[in-house]
C-alpha positions as CSV (number, residue, x, y, z in Angstrom):
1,X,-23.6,89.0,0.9
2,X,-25.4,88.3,-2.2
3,X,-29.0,88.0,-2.2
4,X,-30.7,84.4,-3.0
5,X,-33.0,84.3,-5.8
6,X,-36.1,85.5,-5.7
7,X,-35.4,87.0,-2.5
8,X,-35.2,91.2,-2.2
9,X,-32.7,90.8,0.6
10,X,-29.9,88.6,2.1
11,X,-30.3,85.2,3.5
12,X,-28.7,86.1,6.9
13,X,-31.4,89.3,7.3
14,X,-34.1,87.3,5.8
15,X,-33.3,84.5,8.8
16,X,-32.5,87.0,11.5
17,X,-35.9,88.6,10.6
18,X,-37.9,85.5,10.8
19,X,-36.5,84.4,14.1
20,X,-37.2,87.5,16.2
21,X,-40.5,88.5,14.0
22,X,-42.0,85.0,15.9
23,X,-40.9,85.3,19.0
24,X,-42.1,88.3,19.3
25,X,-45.6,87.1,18.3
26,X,-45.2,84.1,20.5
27,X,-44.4,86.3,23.5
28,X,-46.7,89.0,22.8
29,X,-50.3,88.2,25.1
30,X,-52.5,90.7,22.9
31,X,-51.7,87.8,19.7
32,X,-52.1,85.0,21.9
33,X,-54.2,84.5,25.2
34,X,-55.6,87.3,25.1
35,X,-56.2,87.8,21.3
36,X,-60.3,86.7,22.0
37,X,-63.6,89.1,21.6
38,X,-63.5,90.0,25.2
39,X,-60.2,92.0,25.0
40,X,-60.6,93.3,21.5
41,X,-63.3,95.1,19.6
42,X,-65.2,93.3,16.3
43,X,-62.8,96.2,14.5
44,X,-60.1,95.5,16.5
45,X,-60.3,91.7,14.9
46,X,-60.6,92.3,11.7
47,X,-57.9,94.8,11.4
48,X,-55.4,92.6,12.7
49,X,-56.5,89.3,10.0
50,X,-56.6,91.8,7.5
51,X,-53.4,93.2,7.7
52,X,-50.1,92.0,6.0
53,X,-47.1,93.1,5.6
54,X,-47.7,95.1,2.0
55,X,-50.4,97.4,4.3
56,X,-48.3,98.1,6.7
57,X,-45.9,99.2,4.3
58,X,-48.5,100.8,2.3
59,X,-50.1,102.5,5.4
60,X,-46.8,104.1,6.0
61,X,-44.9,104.8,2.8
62,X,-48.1,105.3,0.0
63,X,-45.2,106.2,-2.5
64,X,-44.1,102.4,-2.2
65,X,-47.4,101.7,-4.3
66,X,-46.1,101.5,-7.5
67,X,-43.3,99.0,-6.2
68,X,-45.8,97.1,-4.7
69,X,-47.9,96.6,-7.3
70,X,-45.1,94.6,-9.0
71,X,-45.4,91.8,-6.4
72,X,-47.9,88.9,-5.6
73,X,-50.3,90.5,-2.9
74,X,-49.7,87.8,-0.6
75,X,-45.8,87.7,-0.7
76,X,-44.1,91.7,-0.4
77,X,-40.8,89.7,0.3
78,X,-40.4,89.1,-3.2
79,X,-37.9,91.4,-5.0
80,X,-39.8,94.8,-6.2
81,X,-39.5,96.5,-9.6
82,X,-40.3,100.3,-10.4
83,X,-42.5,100.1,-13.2
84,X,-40.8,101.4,-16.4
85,X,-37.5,99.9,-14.7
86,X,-36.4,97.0,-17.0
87,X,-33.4,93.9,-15.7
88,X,-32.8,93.3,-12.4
89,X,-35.1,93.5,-9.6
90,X,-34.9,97.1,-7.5
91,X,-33.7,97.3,-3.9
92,X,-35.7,100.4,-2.2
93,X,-33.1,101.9,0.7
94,X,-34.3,104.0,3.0
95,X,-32.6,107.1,4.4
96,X,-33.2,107.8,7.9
97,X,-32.4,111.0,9.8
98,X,-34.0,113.1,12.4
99,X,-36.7,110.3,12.5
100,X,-37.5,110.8,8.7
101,X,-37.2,108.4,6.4
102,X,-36.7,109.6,2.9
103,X,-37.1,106.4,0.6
104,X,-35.8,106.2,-2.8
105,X,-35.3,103.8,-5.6
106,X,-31.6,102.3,-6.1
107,X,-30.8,101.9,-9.7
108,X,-31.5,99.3,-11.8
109,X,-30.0,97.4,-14.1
């Protein structure tokens, strides 16, 4: 399926992604009732507003830094490019095996 513009995926992922990312967050208690200063530490809080999806990433792939420099910090979705990488915007695959994932740059145009 080809991807939309401006977009780093397809429009069927992007969509199935968006309907089971909120209902998980609209079924999960710890991000609703009980997302309050009695359940949670100050810490606790703040790491929660202050994460987004380029920390996650970050937190768990570091080498994804130079992608994800390339992209608005508020949006990761957008398409990333390797710096030095001129034309089309990169897709970054992942290969997982024996829970490791290995991932690499795809070639760009």
């Amino acid at each position: 399926e080809p991807y939309p513009d401006q977009f780093a995926f397809s429009d069927t992922s992007f969509q199935a992604f968006i309907v089971m990312a909120s209902r998980r967050l609209v079924c999960d208690r710890f991000y609703t009732e009980d997302f309050r200063p009695e359940v949670y530490t100050k810490e606790g809080i703040e790491w929660i507003q202050d994460v987004d999806l380029r920390t996650v990433l970050l937190r768990h792939h570091p080498s994804l830094k130079p992608a994800l420099d390339t992209v608005p910090r508020d949006n990761a979705f957008m398409p990333w490019r390797w710096p030095g990488t001129p034309g089309t915007p990169c897709r970054v695959d992942s290969d997982c095996n024996s829970n490791k994932c290995l991932w690499t740059q795809s070639v760009c145009a």
